[in-house]
N, C-alpha and C positions, 0 to 999 in steps of 0.2 A: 656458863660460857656463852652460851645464846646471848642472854641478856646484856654482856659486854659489846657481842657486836651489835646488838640494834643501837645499842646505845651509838657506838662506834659511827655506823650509818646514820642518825640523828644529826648529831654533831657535823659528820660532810654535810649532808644536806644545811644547816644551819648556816654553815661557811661559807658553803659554794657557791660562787657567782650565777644568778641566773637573769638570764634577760631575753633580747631579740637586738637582732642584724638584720639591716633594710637596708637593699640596694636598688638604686636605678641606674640605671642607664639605656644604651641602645636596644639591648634586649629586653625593657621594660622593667617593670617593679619583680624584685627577690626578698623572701620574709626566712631566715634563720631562725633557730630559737637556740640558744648557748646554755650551755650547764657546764660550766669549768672551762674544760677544753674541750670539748663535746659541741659539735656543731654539725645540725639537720635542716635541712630546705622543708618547709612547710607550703610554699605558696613559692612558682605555681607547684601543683601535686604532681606528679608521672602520673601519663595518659596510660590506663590499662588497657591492654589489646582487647581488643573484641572477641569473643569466643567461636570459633564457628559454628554456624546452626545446623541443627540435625536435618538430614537430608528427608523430606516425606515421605511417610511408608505411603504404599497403595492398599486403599479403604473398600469393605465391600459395599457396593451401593446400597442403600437404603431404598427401601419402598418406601413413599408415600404413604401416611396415615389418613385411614379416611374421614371425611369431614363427619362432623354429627349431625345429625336431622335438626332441620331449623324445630322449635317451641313456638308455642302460641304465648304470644306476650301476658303475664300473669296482671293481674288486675290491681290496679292501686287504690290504696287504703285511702281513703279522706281522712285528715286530721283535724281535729275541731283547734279553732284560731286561739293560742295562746294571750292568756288574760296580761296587762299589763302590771310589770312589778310594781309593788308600792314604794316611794321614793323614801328610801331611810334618812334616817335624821343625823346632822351632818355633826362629828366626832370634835368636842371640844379640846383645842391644840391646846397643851402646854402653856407657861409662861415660859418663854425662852432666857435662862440667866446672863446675866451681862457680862461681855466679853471681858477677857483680862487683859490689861498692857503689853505688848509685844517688847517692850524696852527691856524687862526685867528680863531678859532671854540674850541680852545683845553680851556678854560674859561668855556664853557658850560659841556664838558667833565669832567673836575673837579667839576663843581657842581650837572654831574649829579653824579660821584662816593660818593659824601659827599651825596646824597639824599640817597644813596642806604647803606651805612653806619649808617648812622643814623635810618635808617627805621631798620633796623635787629637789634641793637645794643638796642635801645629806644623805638623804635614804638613798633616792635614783641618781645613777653617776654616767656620765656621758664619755664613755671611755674613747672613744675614735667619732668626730665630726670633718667629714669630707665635704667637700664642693668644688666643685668645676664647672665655672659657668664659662661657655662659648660664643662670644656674643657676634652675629653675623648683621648683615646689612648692603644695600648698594651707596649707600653716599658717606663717602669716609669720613665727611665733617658730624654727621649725624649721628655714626657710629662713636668717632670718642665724646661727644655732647654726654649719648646714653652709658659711655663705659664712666666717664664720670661721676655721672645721677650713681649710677650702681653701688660703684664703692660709698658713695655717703651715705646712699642709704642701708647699705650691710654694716655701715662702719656704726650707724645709730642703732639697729637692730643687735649688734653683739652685745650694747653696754645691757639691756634688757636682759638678754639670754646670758649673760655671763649674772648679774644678780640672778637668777632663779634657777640656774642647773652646775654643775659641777662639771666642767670638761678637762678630763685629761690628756684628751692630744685632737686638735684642730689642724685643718689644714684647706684654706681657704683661695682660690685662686680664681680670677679674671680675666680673659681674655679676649683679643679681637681677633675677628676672621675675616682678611678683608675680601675675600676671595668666594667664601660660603653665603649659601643657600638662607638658613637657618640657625636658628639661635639653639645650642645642645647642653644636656645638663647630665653631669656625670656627679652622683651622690652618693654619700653611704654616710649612714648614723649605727653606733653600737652604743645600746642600753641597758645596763645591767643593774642589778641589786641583790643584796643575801637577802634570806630570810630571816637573820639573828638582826640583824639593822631594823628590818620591817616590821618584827613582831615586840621587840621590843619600844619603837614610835607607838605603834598602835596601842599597845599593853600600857604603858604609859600617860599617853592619851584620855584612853580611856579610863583611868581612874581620876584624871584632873575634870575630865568631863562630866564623870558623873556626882562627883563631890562637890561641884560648883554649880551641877542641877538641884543635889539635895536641897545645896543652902538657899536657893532661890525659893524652891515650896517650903524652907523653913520661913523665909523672911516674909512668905505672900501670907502662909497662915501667922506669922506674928500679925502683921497689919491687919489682916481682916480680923483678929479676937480685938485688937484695942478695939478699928474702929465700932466693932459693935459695943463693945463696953461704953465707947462715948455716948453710942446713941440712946443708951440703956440710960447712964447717967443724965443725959439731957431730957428723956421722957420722964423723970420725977420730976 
């Protein structure tokens, strides 16, 4: 019976959404952490109250300890002048072997960038993207110049972030204030990911990665028996 529920417990955990929720706004940055529908403030932490400090007992005085009798200064040893070492004989380095190709490695490079793709893209999921930009100023032609610039450049920036993340629910807004001070920004991103999504990229991964390391020190020691074979052959 035991054993059913850890298993049980496994299995949630596996499923279960886990991530973090980041807020800004007026009252600064907020850091959540989510496990399903489970949601805790991490950052900032509650301030613990201070303890009160114990009040001072009253201590009996202490007498003064009496000082020692000065000593007459003891008498220093002479040391006869150390001989100079004899200079050892300096240690014959190695032949250093010659470096090997970085290129026959660029296969693992490629799988690692598809790992790192697909982990952003499928693994990690962007469930809630907010933004409310407030954009203030004193000269109202200046102001929609810059509310312009903005959207073109959010509108280039989402074609990026829409190729490498997965969002399920955006909601994106611009503003002028013709009246305000300053420019205010109201954000919240929700990130989540299972662990069965995660451990299975990884676990996966990893066996493409290291089957494609094997074959690489299979193919480096193919090359190196020919070419010594050749050079053998060429020395008859």
């Amino acid at each position: 019976m035991i054993w059913w529920i850890l298993l049980g417990i496994l299995v949630v955990l596996l499923l279960l959404p886990l991530g973090a929720s980041v807020f800004y706004d007026a009252q600064g940055v907020r850091v959540l952490v989510i496990a399903g529908p489970i949601r805790f403030t991490v950052f900032p932490m509650k301030k613990k109250e201070p303890k009160p400090e114990p009040k001072p007992q009253d201590k009996p005085e202490e007498k003064p300890a009496p000082e020692p009798e000065p000593q007459p200064p003891a008498e220093e040893k002479k040391q006869p002048p150390a001989l100079p070492e004899a200079p050892k004989p300096p240690k014959a380095e190695p032949d250093e072997p010659e470096g090997g190709s970085i290129l026959d490695f660029l296969p693992l490079v490629e799988l690692v960038l598809k790992f790192v793709g697909e982990f952003f893209h499928k693994t990690l999921h962007i469930d809630v993207l907010y933004l409310k930009l407030t954009m203030a100023g004193g000269d109202p032609a200046d102001l929609a110049i810059n509310y312009g610039n903005t959207w073109a450049a959010l509108g280039n920036l989402w074609l990026y972030i829409d190729r490498m993340f997965t969002i399920k629910k955006r909601d994106i807004q611009v503003q002028c204030d013709f009246e305000g001070s300053e420019t205010l920004v109201n954000a919240r991103v929700d990130i989540t990911l299972s662990l069965a999504r995660l451990l299975g990229l990884v676990f996966g991964y990893a066996l493409r990665i290291l089957w494609k390391f094997l074959m690489i020190l299979w193919d480096r020691d193919k090359k190196a028996k020919a070419s010594k074979n050749q050079e053998i052959n060429q020395s008859k």
